[in-house]
MIDOSE-1310 file (N, C-alpha, C; in nm, 2 decimals, decimal comma, always signed):
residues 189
xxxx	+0,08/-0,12/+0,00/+0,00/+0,00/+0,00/+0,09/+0,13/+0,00; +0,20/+0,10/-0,09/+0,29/+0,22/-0,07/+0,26/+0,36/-0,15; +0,12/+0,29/-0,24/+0,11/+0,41/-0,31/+0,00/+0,52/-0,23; -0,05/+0,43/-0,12/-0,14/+0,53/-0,02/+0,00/+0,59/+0,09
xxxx	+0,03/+0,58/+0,12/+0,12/+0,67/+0,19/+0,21/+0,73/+0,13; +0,29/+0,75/+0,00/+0,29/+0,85/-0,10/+0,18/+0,95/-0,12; +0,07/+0,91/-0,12/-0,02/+0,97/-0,16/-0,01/+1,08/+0,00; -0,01/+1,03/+0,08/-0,05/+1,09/+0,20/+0,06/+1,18/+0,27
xxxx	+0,19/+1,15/+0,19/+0,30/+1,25/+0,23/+0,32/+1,35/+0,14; +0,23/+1,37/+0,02/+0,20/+1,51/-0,05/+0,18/+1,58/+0,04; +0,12/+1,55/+0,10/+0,02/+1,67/+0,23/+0,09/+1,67/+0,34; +0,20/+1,62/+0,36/+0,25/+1,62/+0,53/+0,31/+1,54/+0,55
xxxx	+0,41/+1,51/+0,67/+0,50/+1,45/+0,69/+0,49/+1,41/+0,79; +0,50/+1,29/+0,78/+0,41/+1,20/+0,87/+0,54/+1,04/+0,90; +0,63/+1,02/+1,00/+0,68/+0,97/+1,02/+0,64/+0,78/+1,02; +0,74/+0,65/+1,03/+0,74/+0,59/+0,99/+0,63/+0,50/+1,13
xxxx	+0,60/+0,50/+1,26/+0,53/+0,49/+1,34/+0,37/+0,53/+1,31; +0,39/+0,64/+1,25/+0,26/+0,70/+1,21/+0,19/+0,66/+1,11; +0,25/+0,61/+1,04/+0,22/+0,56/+0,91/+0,18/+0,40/+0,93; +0,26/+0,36/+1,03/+0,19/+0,21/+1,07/+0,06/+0,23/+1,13
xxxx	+0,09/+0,35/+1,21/-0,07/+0,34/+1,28/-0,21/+0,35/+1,19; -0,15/+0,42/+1,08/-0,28/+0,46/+0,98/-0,26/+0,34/+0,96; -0,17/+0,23/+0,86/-0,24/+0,10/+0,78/-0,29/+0,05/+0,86; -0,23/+0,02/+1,02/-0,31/-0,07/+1,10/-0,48/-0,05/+1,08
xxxx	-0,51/+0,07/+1,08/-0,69/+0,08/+1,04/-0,75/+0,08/+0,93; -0,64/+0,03/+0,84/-0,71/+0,01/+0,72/-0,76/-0,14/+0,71; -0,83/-0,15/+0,61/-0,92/-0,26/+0,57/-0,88/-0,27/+0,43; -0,84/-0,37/+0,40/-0,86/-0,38/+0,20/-1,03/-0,45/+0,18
xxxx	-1,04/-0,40/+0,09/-1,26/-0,44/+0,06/-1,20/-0,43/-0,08; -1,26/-0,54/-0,14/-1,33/-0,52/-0,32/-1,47/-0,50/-0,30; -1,49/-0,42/-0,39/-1,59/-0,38/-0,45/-1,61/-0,47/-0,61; -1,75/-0,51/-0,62/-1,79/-0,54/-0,78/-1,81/-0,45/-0,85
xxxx	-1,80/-0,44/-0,97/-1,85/-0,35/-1,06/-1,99/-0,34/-1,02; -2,05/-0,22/-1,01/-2,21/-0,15/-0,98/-2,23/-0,18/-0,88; -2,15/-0,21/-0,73/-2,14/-0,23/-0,60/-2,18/-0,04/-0,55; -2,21/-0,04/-0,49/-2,22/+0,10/-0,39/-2,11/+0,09/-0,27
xxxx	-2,02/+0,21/-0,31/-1,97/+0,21/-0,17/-2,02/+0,34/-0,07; -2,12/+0,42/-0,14/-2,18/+0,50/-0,02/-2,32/+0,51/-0,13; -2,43/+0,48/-0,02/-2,58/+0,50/-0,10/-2,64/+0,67/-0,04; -2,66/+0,74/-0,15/-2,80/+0,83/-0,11/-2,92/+0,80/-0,02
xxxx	-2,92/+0,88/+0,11/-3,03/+0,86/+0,18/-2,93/+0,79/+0,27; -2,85/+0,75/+0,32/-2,78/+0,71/+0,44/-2,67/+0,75/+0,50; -2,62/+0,74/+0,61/-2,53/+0,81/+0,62/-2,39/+0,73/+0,60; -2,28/+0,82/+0,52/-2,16/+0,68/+0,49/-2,03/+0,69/+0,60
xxxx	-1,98/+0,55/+0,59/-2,02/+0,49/+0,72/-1,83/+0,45/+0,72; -1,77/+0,52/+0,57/-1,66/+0,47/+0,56/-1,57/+0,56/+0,44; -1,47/+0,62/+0,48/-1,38/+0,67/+0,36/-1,29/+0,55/+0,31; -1,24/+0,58/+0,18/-1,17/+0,49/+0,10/-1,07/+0,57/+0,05
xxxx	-0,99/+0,48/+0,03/-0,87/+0,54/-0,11/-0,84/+0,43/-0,21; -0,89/+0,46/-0,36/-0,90/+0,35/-0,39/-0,73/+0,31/-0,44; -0,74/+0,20/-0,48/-0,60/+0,12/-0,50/-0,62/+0,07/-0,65; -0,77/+0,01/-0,67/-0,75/-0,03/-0,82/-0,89/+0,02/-0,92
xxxx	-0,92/+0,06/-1,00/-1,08/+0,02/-1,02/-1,11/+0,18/-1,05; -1,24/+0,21/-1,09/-1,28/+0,32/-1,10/-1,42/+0,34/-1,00; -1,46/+0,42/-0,97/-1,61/+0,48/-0,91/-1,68/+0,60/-0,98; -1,78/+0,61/-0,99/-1,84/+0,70/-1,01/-1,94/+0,78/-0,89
xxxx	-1,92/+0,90/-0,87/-2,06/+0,99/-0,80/-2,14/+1,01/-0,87; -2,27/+0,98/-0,86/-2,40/+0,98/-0,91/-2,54/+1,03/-0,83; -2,62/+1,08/-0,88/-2,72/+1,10/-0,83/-2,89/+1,12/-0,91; -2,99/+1,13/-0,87/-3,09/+1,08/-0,90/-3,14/+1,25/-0,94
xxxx	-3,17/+1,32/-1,04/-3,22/+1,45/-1,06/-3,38/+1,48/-1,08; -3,43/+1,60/-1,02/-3,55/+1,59/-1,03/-3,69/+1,54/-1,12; -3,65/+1,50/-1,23/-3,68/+1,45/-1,36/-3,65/+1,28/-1,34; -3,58/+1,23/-1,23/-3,57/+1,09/-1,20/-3,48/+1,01/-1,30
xxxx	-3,40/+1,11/-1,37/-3,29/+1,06/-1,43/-3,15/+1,04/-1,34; -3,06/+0,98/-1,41/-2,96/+0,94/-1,28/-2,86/+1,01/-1,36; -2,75/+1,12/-1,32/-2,66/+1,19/-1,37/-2,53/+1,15/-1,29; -2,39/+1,15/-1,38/-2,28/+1,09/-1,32/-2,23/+1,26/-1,31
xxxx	-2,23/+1,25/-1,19/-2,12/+1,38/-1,14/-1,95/+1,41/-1,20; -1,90/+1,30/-1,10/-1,79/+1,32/-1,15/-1,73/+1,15/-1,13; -1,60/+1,14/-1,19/-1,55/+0,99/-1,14/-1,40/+1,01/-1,07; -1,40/+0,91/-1,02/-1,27/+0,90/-0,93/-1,15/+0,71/-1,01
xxxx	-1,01/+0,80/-1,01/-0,97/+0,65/-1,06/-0,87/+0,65/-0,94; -0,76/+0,55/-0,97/-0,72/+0,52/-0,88/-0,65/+0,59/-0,82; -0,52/+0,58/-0,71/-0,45/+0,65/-0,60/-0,53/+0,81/-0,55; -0,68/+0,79/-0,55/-0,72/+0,90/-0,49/-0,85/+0,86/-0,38
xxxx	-0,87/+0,93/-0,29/-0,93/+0,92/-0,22/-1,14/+0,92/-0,24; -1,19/+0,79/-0,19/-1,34/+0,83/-0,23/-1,43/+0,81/-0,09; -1,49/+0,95/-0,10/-1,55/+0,96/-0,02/-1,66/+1,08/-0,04; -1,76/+1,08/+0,05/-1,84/+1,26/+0,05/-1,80/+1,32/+0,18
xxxx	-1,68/+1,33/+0,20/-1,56/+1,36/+0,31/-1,68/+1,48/+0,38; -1,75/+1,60/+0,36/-1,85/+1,65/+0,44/-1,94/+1,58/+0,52; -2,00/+1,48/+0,44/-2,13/+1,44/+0,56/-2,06/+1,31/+0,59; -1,95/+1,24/+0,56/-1,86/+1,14/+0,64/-1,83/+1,20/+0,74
xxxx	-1,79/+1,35/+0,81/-1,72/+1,37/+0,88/-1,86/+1,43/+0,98; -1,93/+1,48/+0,89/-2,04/+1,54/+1,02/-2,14/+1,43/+1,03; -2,16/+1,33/+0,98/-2,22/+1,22/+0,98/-2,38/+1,20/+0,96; -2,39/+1,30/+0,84/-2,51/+1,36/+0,81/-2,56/+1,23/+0,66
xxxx	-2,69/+1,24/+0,62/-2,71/+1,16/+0,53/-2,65/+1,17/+0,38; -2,59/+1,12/+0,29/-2,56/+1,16/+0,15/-2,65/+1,16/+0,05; -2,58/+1,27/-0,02/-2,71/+1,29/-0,13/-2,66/+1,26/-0,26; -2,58/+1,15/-0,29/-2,54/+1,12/-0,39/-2,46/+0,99/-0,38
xxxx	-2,43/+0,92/-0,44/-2,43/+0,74/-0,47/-2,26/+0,70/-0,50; -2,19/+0,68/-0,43/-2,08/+0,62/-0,50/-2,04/+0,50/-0,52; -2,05/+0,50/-0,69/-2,05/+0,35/-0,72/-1,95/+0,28/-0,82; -1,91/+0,15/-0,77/-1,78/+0,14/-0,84/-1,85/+0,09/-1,04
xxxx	-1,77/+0,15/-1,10/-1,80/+0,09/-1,27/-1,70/+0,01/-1,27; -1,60/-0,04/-1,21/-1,53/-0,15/-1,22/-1,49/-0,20/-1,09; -1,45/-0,36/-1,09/-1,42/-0,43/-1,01/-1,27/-0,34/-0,95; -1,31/-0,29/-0,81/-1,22/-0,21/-0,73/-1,20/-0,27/-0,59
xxxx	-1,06/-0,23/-0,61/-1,00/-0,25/-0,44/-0,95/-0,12/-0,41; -1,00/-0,10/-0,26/-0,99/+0,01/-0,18/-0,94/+0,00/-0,04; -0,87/+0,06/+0,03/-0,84/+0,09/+0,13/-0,95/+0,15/+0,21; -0,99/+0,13/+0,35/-1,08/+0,17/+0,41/-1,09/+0,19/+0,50
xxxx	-1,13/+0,29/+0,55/-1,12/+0,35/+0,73/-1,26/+0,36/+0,80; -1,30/+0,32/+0,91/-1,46/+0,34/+0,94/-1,47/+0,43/+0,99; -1,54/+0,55/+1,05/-1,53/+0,67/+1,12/-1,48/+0,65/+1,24; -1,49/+0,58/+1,28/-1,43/+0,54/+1,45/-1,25/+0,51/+1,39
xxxx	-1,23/+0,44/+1,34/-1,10/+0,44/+1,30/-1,05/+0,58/+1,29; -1,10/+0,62/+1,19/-1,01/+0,74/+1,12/-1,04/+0,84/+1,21; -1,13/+0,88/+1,30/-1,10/+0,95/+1,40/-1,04/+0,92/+1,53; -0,99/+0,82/+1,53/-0,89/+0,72/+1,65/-0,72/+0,79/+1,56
xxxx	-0,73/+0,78/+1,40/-0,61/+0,85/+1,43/-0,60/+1,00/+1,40; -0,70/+1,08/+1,38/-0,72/+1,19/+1,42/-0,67/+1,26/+1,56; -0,72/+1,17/+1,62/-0,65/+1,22/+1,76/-0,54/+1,17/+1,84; -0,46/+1,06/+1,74/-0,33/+0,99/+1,77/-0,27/+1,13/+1,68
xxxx	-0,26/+1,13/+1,59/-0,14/+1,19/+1,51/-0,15/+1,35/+1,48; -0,08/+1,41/+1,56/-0,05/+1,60/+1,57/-0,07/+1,63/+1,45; -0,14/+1,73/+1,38/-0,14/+1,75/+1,23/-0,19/+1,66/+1,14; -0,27/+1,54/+1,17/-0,38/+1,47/+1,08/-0,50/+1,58/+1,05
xxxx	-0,54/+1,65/+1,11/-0,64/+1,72/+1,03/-0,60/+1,81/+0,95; -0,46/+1,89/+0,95/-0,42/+1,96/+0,82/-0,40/+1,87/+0,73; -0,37/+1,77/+0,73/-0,34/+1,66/+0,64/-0,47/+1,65/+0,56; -0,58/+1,61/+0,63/-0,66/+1,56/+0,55/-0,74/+1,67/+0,49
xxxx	-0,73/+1,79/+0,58/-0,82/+1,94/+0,51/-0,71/+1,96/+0,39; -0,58/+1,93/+0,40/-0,48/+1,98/+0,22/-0,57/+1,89/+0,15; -0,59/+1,78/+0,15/-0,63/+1,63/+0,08/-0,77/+1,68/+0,06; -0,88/+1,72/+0,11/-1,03/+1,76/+0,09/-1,01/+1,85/+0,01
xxxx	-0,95/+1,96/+0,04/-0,92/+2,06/-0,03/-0,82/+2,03/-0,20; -0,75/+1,98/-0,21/-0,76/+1,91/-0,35/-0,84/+1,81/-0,41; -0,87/+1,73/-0,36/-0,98/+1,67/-0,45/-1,08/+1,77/-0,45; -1,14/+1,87/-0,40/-1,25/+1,95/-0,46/-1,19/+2,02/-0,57
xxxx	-1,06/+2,12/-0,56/-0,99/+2,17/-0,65/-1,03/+2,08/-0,77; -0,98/+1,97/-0,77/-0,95/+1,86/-0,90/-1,10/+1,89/-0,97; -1,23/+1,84/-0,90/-1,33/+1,84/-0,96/-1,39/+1,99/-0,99; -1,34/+2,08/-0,91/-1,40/+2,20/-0,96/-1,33/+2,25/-1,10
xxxx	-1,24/+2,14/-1,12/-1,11/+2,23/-1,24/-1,21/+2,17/-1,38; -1,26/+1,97/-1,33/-1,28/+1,94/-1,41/-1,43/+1,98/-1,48; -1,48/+2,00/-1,34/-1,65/+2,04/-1,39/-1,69/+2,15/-1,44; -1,61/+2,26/-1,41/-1,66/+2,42/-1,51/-1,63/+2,42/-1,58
xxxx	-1,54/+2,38/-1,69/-1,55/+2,39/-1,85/-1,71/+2,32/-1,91; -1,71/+2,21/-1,80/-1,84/+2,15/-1,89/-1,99/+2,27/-1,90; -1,94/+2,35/-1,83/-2,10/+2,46/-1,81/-2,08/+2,53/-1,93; -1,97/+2,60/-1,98/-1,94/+2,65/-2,09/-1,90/+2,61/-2,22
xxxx	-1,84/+2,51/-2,24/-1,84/+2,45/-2,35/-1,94/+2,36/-2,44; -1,88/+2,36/-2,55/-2,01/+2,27/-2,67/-1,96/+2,18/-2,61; -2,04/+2,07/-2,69/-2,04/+1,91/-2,61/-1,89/+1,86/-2,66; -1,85/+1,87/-2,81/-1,77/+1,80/-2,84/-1,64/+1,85/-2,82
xxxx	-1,60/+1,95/-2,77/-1,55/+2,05/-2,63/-1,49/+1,96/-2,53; -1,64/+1,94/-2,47/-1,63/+1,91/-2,35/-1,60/+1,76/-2,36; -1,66/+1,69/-2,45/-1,58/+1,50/-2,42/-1,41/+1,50/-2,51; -1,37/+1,62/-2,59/-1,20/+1,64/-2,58/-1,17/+1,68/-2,46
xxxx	-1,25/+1,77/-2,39/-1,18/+1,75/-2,23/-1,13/+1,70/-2,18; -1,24/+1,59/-2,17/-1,28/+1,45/-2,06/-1,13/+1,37/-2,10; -1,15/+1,37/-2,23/-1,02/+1,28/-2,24/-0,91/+1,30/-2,24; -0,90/+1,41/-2,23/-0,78/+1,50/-2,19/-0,73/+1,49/-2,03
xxxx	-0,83/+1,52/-1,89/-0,82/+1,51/-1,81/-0,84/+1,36/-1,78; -0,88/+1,27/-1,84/-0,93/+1,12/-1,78/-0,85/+1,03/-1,93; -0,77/+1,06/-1,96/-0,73/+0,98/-2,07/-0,72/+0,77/-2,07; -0,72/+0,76/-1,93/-0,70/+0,60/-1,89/-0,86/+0,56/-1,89
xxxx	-0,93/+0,64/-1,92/-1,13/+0,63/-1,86/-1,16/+0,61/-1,92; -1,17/+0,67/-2,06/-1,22/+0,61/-2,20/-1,27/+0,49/-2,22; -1,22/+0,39/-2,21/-1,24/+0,26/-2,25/-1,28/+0,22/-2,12; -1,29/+0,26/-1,98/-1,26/+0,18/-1,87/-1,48/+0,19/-1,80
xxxx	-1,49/+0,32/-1,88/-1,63/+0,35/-1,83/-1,73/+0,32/-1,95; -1,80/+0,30/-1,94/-1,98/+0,29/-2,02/-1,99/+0,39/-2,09; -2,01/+0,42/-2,17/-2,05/+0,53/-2,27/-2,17/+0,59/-2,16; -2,27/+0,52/-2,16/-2,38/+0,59/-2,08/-2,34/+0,69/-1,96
xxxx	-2,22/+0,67/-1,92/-2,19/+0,68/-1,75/-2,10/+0,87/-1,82; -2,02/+0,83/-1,92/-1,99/+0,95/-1,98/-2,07/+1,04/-2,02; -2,16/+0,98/-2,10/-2,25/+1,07/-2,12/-2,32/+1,18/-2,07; -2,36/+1,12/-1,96/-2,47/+1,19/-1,82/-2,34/+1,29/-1,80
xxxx	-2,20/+1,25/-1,75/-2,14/+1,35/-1,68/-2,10/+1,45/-1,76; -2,10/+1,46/-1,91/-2,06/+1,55/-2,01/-2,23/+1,61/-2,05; -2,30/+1,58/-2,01/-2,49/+1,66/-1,97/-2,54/+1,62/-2,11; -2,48/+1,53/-2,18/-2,59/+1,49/-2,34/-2,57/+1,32/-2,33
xxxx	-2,69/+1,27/-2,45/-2,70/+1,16/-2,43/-2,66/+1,11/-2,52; -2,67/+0,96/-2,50/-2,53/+0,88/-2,54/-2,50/+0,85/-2,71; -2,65/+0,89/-2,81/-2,67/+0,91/-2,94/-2,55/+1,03/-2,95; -2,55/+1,14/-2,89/-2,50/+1,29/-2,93/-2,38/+1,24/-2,88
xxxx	-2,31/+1,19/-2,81/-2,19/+1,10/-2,76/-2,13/+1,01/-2,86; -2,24/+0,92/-2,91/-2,14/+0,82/-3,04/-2,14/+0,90/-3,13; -2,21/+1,04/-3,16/-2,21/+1,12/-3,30/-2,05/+1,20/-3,30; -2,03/+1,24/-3,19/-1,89/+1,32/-3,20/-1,83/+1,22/-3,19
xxxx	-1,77/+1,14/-3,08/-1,68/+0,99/-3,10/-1,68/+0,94/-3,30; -1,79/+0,96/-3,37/-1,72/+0,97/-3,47/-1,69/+1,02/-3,59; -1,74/+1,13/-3,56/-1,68/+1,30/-3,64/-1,53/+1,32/-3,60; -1,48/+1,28/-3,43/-1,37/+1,29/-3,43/-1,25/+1,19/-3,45
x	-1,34/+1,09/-3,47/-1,20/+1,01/-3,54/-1,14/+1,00/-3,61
């Protein structure tokens, strides 16, 4: 798991004791493809960092269509890190699109080393605070651009995703459907 504690010394420095103490609360879990690792309407009950596999955030819009927010691939952290931490219900679905293994912390865990380790919460506020960066970089072009714009984006910022996700699942997150999705895929080939 050395790519989770790389990952976790971007943010801070965090000595070789300390670093045991975190794996000791980890959990390795697979997830199946179309598994839930946090459902809408409950409260989640566990942060992740995945190790292999992709996820998607999703949610159900007032029209009862289901829209892919954004996706997460590997060496990054998945969670709805706000209502994981205030332990409030989620309003959105994180679900794996492929067979993933993740590292896992339960809130009792991860607030056991919250209060072992001096400076775990700037750690994890740099770490919240970039993954929102990430997604806010990825999701405002899509408000402004044409479609075929926006899925040269996608593959621009997600270049390993292409093949790894559903057309459907792209589609939703670039806001057109999956006809107007195979039509550019092949005007631009």
């Amino acid at each position: 798991m050395k790519s989770f504690i790389d990952y976790l010394l971007k943010f801070g420095n965090l000595n070789k004791q300390q670093t045991d103490l975190i794996m000791s609360k980890a959990n390795l879990i697979e997830l199946h493809k179309d598994e839930y690792f946090s459902e809408a309407g409950k409260v989640p009950r566990q942060v992740g960092f995945l190790i292999e596999g992709v996820v998607r955030f999703c949610y159900y819009n007032n029209k009862g269509q289901e829209v892919t927010h954004h996706f997460i691939n590997e060496n990054n952290f998945v969670s709805d890190q706000q209502k994981f931490e205030a332990q409030v219900v989620a309003s959105e679905y994180i679900q794996a699109v492929s067979n993933c293994k993740l590292l896992v912390f339960s809130k009792k865990d991860w607030d056991d080393i919250g209060n072992t380790i001096v400076g775990w919460d700037t750690i994890t506020g740099l770490i919240v605070k970039n993954c929102l960066l990430k997604t806010i970089e990825r999701r405002s072009p899509l408000v402004s651009e044409d479609a075929t714009t926006r899925y040269l984006s996608f593959i621009e910022n997600f270049p390993n995703l292409v093949n790894r996700v559903p057309l459907s699942y792209i589609a939703s997150y670039l806001g057109i459907t999956q006809q107007s999705l195979s039509r550019i895929r092949k005007n631009i080939r």
